[in-house]
C-alpha positions as CSV (number, residue, x, y, z in Angstrom):
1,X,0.0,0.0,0.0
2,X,1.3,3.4,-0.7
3,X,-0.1,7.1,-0.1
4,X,0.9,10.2,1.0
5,X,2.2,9.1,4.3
6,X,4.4,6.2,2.7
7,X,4.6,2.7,2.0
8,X,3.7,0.2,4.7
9,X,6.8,-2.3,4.9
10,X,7.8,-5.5,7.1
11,X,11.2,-4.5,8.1
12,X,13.8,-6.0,10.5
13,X,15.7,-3.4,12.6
14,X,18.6,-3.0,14.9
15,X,19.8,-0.5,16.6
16,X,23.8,-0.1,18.4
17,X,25.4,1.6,20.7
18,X,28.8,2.4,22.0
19,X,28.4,2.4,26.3
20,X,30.1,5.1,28.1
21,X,31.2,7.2,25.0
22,X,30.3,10.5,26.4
23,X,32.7,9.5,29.8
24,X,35.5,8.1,27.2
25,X,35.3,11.6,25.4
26,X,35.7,13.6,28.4
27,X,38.3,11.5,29.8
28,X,40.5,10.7,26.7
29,X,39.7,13.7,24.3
30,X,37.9,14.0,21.3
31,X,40.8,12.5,19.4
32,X,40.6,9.0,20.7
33,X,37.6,9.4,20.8
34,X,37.2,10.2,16.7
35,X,39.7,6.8,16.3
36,X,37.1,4.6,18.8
37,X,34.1,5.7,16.6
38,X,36.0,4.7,13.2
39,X,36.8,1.8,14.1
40,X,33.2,0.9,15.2
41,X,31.6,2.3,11.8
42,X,34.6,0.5,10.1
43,X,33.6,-3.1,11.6
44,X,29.8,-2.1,10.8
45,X,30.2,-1.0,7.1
46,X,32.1,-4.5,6.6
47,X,29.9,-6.7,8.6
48,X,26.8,-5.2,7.1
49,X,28.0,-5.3,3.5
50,X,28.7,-9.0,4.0
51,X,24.9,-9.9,5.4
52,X,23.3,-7.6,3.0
53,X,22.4,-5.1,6.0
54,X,21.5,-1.8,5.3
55,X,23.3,0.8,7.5
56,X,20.2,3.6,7.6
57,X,21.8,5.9,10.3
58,X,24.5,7.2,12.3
59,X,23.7,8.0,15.5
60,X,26.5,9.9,17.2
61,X,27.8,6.4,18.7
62,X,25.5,4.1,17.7
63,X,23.9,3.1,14.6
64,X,20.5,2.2,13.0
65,X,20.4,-0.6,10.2
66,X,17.1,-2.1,9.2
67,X,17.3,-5.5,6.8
68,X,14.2,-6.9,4.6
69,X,15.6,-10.3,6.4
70,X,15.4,-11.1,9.8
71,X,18.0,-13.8,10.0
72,X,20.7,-11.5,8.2
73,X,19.9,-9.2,10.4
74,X,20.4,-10.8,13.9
75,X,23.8,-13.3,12.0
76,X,24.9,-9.5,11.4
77,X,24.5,-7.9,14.8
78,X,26.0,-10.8,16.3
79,X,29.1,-10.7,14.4
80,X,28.9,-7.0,15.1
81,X,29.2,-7.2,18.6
82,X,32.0,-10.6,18.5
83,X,34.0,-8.5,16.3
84,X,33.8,-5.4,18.8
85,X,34.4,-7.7,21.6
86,X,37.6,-9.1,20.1
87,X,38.9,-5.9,19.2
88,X,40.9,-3.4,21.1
89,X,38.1,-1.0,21.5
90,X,37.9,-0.3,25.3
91,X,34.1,0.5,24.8
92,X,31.1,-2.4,25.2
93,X,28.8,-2.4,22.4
94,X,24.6,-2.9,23.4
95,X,21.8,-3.3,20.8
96,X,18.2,-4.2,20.5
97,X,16.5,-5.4,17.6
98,X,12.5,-5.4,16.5
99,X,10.8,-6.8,13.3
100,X,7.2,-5.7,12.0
101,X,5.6,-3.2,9.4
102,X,6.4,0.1,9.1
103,X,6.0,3.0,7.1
104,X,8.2,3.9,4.5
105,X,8.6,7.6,5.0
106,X,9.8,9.4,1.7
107,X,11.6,6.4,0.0
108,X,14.7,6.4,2.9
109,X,13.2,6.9,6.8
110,X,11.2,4.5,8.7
111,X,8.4,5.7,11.1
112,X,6.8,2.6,13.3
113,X,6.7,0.8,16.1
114,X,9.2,-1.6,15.4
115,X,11.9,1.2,14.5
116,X,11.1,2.3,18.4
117,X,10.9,-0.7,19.9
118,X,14.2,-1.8,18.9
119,X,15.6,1.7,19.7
120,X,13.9,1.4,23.6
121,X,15.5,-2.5,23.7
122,X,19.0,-1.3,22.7
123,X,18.8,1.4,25.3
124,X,17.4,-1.3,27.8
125,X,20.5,-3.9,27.2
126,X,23.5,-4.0,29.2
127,X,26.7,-3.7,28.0
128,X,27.6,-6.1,25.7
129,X,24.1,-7.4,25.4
130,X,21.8,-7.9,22.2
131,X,18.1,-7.7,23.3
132,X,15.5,-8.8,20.5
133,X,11.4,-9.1,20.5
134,X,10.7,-12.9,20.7
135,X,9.8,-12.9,16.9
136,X,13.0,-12.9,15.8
137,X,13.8,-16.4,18.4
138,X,13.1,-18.7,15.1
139,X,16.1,-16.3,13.6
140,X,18.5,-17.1,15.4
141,X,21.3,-19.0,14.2
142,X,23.2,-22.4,15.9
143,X,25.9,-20.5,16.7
144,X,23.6,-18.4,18.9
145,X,22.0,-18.7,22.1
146,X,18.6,-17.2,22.8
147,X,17.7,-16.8,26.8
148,X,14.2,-15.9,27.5
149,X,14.4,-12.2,29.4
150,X,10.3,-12.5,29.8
151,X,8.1,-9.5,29.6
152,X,9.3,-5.8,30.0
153,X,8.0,-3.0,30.2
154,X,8.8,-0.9,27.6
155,X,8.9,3.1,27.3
156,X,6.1,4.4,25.0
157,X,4.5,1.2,24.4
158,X,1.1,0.4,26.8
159,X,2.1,-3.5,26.6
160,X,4.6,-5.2,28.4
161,X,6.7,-6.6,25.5
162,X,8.1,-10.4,25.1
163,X,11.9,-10.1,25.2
164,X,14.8,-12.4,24.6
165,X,18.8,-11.8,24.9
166,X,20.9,-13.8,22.0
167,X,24.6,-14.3,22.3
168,X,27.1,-16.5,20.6
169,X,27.9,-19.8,21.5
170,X,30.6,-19.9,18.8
171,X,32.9,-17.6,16.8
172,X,31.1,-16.4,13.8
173,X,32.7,-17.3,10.5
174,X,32.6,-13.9,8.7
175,X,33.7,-16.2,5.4
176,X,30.8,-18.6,5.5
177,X,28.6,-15.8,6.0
178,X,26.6,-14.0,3.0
């Protein structure tokens, strides 16, 4: 359907988020700090471009990518955060992630629930923790873990929302992937 408001689209989204970057800044400069945030958008331009993951935003420290497929989407957040983890980066990367239809804003912003709800999860996670809407559980890779997190309470929304955390059992293959 399309009209002057948009197109309605089923989209998967994620967003990311660097934890304590405002403290780093203010403690190490804005110089490290310029060389932390490259190196984070350098792993997520190559990880993306490998699952076919659209990078729709930069968000100061974090990011917003949104995928027509919800598996590519959580195999590419995963190796997202592994590949932060494993670097030198001193910071702990969080996300959230949310599938479900949307409008298609202008041919290149999404307006919808899901774009919010993964945008509350990600600021809901812990350091170092993915949190995803328990649609995306049959998503998950067997590399991956999904632990039930159970119903949250969710800024903006009126229902408490079903939540899960995934993690990696096992080093992601970046070759195999794509």
């Amino acid at each position: 359907m399309c009209d002057n408001r948009g197109m309605r689209v089923e989209r998967s989204f994620a967003f990311l988020d660097l934890c304590g970057f405002t403290r780093f800044t203010d403690l190490h400069g804005d110089g490290e700090a310029v060389i932390a945030l490259t190196q984070f958008r350098n792993s997520v331009r190559e990880i993306a471009s490998i699952y076919a993951v659209r990078v729709d935003k930069w968000l100061g420290d974090g990011v917003m990518l949104v995928s027509p497929t919800r598996r590519r989407l959580v195999e590419a957040n995963l190796a997202i955060m592994e590949r932060v983890e494993a670097s030198d980066l001193v910071l702990p990367l969080r996300g959230g992630m949310a599938v479900g239809p949307v409008l298609l804003l202008e041919g290149d912003d999404y307006v919808g629930s899901a774009v919010n709800l993964a945008s509350r999860l990600c600021a809901k996670a812990a350091p170092g923790e993915l949190l995803a809407t328990d649609e995306l559980t049959s998503d998950v890779p067997k590399s991956a873990e999904v632990i039930s997190v159970g119903a949250l309470d969710v800024s903006g929304f009126a229902q408490s929302v079903e939540v899960v955390r995934i993690q990696a059992r096992t080093q992601i293959d970046l070759a195999a992937a794509g």
